[in-house]
Residue frames relative to the residue before (quaternion, step in Angstrom):
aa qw qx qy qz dx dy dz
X 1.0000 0.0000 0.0000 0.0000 0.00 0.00 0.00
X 0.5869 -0.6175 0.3888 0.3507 3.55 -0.93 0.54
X 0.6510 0.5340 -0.3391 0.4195 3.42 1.01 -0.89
X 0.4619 0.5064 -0.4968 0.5323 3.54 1.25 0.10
X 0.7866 0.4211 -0.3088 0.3295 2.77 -0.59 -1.65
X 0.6984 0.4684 -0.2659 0.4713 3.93 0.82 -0.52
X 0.6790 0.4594 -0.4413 0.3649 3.30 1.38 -0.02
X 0.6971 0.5680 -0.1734 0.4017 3.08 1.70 -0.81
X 0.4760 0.5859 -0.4067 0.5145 3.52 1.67 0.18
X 0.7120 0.6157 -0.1471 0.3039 3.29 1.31 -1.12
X 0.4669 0.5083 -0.3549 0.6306 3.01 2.20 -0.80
X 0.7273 0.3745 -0.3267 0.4733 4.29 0.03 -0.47
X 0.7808 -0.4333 0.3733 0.2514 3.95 0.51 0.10
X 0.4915 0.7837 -0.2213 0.3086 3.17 2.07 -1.24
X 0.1825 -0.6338 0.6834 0.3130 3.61 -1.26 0.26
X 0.3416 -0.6967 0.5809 0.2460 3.56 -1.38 0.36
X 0.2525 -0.7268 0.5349 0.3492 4.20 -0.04 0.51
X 0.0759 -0.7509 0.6423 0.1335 3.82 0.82 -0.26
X 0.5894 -0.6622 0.4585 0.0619 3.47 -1.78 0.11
X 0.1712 -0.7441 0.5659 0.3112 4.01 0.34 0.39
X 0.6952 0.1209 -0.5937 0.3868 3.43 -0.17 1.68
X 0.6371 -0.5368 0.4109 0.3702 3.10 -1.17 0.55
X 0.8807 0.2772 -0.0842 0.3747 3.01 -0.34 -1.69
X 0.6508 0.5347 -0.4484 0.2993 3.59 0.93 0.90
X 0.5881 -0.6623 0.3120 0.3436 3.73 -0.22 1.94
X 0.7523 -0.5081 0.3662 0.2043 2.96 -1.43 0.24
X 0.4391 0.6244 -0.1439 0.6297 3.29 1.82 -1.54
X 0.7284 0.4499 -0.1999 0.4764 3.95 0.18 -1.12
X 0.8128 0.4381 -0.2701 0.2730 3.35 0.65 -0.87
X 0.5962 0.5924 -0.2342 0.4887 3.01 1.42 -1.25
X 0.6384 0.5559 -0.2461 0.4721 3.91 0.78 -1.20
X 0.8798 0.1406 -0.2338 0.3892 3.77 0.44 -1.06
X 0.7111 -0.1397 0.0495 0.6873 3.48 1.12 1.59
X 0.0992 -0.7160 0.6760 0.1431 4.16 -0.36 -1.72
X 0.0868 0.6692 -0.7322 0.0919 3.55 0.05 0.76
X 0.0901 -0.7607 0.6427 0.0161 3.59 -0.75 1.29
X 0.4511 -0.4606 0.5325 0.5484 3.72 -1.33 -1.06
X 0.6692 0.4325 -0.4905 0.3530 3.77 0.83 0.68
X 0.2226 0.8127 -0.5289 0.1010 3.37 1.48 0.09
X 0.8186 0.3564 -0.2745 0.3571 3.72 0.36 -0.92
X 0.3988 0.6351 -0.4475 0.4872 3.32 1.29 -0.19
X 0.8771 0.0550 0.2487 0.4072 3.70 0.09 -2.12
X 0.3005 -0.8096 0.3481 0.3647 3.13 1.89 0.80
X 0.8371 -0.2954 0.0040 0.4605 3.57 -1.63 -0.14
X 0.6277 -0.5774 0.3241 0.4094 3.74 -1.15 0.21
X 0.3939 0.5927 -0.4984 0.4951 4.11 2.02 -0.15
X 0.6531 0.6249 -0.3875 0.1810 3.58 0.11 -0.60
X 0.6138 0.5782 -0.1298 0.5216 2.99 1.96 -1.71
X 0.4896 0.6751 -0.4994 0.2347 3.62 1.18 -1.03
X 0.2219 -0.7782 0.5865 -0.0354 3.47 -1.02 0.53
X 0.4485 -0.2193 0.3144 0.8074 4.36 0.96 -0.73
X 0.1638 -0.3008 0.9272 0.1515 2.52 -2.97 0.94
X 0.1068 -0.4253 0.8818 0.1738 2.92 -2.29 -0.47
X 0.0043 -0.5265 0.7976 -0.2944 3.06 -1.39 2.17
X 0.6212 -0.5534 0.5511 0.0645 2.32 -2.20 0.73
X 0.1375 -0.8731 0.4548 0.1090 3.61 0.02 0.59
X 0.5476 -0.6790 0.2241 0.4346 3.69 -0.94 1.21
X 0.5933 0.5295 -0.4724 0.3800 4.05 0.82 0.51
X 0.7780 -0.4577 0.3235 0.2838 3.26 1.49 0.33
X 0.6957 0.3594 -0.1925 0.5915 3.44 1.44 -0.86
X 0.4598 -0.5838 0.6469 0.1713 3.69 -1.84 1.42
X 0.0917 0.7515 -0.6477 0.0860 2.94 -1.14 1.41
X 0.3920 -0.7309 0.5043 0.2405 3.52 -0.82 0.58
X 0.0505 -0.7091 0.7025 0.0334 4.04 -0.74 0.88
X 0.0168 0.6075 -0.7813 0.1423 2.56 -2.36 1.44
X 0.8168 -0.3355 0.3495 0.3132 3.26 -1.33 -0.29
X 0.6527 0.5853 0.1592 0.4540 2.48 1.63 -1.26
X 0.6659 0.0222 0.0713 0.7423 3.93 1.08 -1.76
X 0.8706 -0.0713 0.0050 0.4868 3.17 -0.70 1.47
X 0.0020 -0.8000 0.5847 -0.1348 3.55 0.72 1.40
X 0.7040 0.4119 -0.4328 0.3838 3.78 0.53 -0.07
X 0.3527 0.7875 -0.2968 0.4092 3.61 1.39 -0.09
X 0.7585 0.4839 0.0186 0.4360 2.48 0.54 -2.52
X 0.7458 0.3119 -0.2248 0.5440 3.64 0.70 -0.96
X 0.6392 0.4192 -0.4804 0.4301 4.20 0.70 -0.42
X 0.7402 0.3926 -0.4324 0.3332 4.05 0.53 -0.63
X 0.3278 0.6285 -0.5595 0.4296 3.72 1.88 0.23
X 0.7313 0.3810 -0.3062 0.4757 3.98 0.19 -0.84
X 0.3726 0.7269 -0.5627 0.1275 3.94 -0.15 -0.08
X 0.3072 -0.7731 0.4867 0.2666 3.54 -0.52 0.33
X 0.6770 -0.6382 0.2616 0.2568 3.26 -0.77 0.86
X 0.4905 0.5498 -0.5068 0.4476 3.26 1.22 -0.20
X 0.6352 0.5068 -0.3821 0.4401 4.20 0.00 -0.29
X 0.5802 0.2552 -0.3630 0.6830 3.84 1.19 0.55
Protein backbone atom coordinates (compact mmCIF):
# COMPACT_ATOMS: atom_id res chain seq x y z
CA UNK A 1 0.00 0.00 0.00
CA UNK A 2 1.29 3.43 -0.54
CA UNK A 3 0.72 4.59 2.91
CA UNK A 4 3.50 2.21 3.75
CA UNK A 5 5.81 2.68 1.46
CA UNK A 6 5.36 6.60 2.37
CA UNK A 7 5.72 5.85 5.85
CA UNK A 8 8.89 4.15 5.51
CA UNK A 9 10.62 6.69 3.10
CA UNK A 10 9.56 9.19 5.64
CA UNK A 11 11.27 7.43 8.56
CA UNK A 12 14.89 7.86 6.25
CA UNK A 13 14.25 11.60 5.03
CA UNK A 14 12.87 10.12 1.60
CA UNK A 15 10.41 11.80 -0.82
CA UNK A 16 7.87 9.28 -2.19
CA UNK A 17 6.95 10.30 -6.19
CA UNK A 18 3.56 8.46 -5.54
CA UNK A 19 1.11 8.42 -8.58
CA UNK A 20 -2.14 10.65 -9.48
CA UNK A 21 -4.18 7.43 -9.24
CA UNK A 22 -4.76 5.87 -6.32
CA UNK A 23 -5.41 2.49 -6.78
CA UNK A 24 -2.42 1.94 -9.09
CA UNK A 25 0.48 -0.38 -7.09
CA UNK A 26 3.62 0.59 -6.88
CA UNK A 27 5.14 -2.36 -9.23
CA UNK A 28 2.55 -0.78 -12.00
CA UNK A 29 3.62 2.55 -11.61
CA UNK A 30 7.16 2.73 -11.87
CA UNK A 31 7.18 0.11 -15.10
CA UNK A 32 4.38 1.92 -17.21
CA UNK A 33 6.45 5.33 -17.18
CA UNK A 34 5.04 6.85 -13.16
CA UNK A 35 3.72 10.18 -13.73
CA UNK A 36 3.94 11.23 -9.99
CA UNK A 37 3.50 14.91 -8.26
CA UNK A 38 7.41 14.82 -8.56
CA UNK A 39 7.44 14.43 -12.22
CA UNK A 40 8.86 17.98 -12.73
CA UNK A 41 11.18 17.99 -10.03
CA UNK A 42 12.73 14.20 -11.22
CA UNK A 43 10.75 13.52 -14.31
CA UNK A 44 8.84 10.10 -14.59
CA UNK A 45 9.56 7.52 -11.72
CA UNK A 46 11.20 4.77 -14.99
CA UNK A 47 13.93 7.16 -15.15
CA UNK A 48 14.96 6.81 -11.33
CA UNK A 49 14.64 2.89 -11.67
CA UNK A 50 17.93 1.67 -10.65
CA UNK A 51 17.69 -2.82 -10.17
CA UNK A 52 14.22 -4.79 -9.72
CA UNK A 53 14.43 -8.29 -8.40
CA UNK A 54 11.63 -10.42 -10.29
CA UNK A 55 10.85 -13.59 -10.69
CA UNK A 56 11.59 -14.98 -14.00
CA UNK A 57 9.28 -17.47 -16.10
CA UNK A 58 11.90 -20.51 -15.00
CA UNK A 59 11.08 -19.70 -11.59
CA UNK A 60 14.45 -18.25 -10.50
CA UNK A 61 14.85 -14.41 -8.47
CA UNK A 62 17.10 -12.44 -10.20
CA UNK A 63 18.14 -8.98 -9.63
CA UNK A 64 18.41 -6.47 -12.99
CA UNK A 65 20.59 -3.45 -13.54
CA UNK A 66 22.63 -1.89 -15.98
CA UNK A 67 24.98 -3.81 -14.87
CA UNK A 68 23.43 -7.84 -13.82
CA UNK A 69 21.50 -8.74 -16.68
CA UNK A 70 21.32 -5.35 -18.57
CA UNK A 71 19.01 -6.84 -21.22
CA UNK A 72 16.32 -7.63 -18.56
CA UNK A 73 16.74 -4.43 -17.03
CA UNK A 74 16.28 -2.38 -20.22
CA UNK A 75 13.37 -4.93 -22.06
CA UNK A 76 10.87 -4.72 -18.77
CA UNK A 77 11.69 -0.64 -19.15
CA UNK A 78 9.51 -1.03 -22.56
CA UNK A 79 6.39 -3.19 -21.49
CA UNK A 80 3.16 -2.06 -22.58
CA UNK A 81 0.74 -1.26 -20.25
CA UNK A 82 -1.65 -3.72 -20.86
CA UNK A 83 0.43 -6.41 -18.38
CA UNK A 84 -0.50 -3.97 -15.28
Amino acid sequence: MWSDFNTATLEHGLASPGGVVSHTGIGGLILAGGQGYLTGLYGLCIDNLQEVTMIVANGDIVKASEKENPDLFWGIRGLPLTYF
